[in-house]
C-alpha positions in Angstrom: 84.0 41.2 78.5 82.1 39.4 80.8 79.1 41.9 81.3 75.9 40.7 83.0 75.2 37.7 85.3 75.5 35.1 81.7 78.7 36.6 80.8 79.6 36.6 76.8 78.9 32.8 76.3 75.3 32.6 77.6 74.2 36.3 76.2 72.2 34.5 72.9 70.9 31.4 73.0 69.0 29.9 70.2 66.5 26.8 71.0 65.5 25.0 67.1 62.2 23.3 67.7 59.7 22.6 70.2 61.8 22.5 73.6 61.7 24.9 76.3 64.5 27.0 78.2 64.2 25.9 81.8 67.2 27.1 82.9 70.7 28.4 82.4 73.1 28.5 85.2 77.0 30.0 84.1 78.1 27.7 87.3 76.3 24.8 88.4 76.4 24.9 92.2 77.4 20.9 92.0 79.7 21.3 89.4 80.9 24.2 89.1 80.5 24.3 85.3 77.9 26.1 82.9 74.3 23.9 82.5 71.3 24.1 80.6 68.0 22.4 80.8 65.0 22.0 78.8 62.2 20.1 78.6 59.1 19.3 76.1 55.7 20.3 76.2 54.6 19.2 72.9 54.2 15.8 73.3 57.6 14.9 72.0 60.1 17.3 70.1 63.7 17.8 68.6 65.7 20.5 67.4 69.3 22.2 68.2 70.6 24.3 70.8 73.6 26.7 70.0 74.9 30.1 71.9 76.6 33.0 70.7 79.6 31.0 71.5 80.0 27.5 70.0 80.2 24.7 72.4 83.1 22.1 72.3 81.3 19.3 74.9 78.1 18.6 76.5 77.5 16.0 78.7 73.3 14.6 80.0 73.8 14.6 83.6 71.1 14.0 86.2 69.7 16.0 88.7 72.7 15.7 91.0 75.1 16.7 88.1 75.9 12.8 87.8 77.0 12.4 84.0 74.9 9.7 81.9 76.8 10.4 78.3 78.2 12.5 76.1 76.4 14.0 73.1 77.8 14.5 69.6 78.5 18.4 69.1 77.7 19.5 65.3 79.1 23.2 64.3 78.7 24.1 68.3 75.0 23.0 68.2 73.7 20.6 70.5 71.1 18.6 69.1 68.3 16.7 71.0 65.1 14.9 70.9 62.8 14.7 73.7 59.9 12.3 74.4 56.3 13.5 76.0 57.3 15.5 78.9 61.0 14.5 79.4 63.5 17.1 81.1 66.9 17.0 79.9 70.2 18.3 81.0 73.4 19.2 80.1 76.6 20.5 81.5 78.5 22.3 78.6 81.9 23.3 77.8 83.1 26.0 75.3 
């Protein structure tokens, strides 16, 4: 069931690599639709993203929840690669 603020699909997250968890919203108050953002602290990183439940889409938006592209999904990971001090969001489907 849908237990906790997260719900089910947000309960485990794991981050691969050098990013950091910035935030995790289950409804993005633009939107409406689950987003995650990271960002880098290591002077440039990559690695995957994947929760307990695979994702199916993720889209880099902007700030204002503007989308910029679709990224490639591999086994429900999303996979990225930041440069020195970039930010990076995503609105997600599952």
């Amino acid at each position: 069931g849908e237990r906790g603020i997260l719900g089910c699909k947000f309960a485990f997250a794991e981050i691969e690599g050098g990013a950091v968890l910035s935030s995790v919203r289950k409804s993005d108050l633009i939107t409406g639709k689950p987003t995650l953002r990271i960002f880098d602290v290591d002077g440039g990183c990559s690695g995957s993203i994947s929760f307990a439940t695979k994702v199916k889409r993720a889209f880099r938006v902007k700030m204002n929840g503007e989308i910029i592209k679709e990224e490639k999904i591999s086994d429900g990971k999303i996979s990225y690669c930041l440069k020195k001090n970039e930010i990076v969001t995503w609105q997600l489907e599952f």
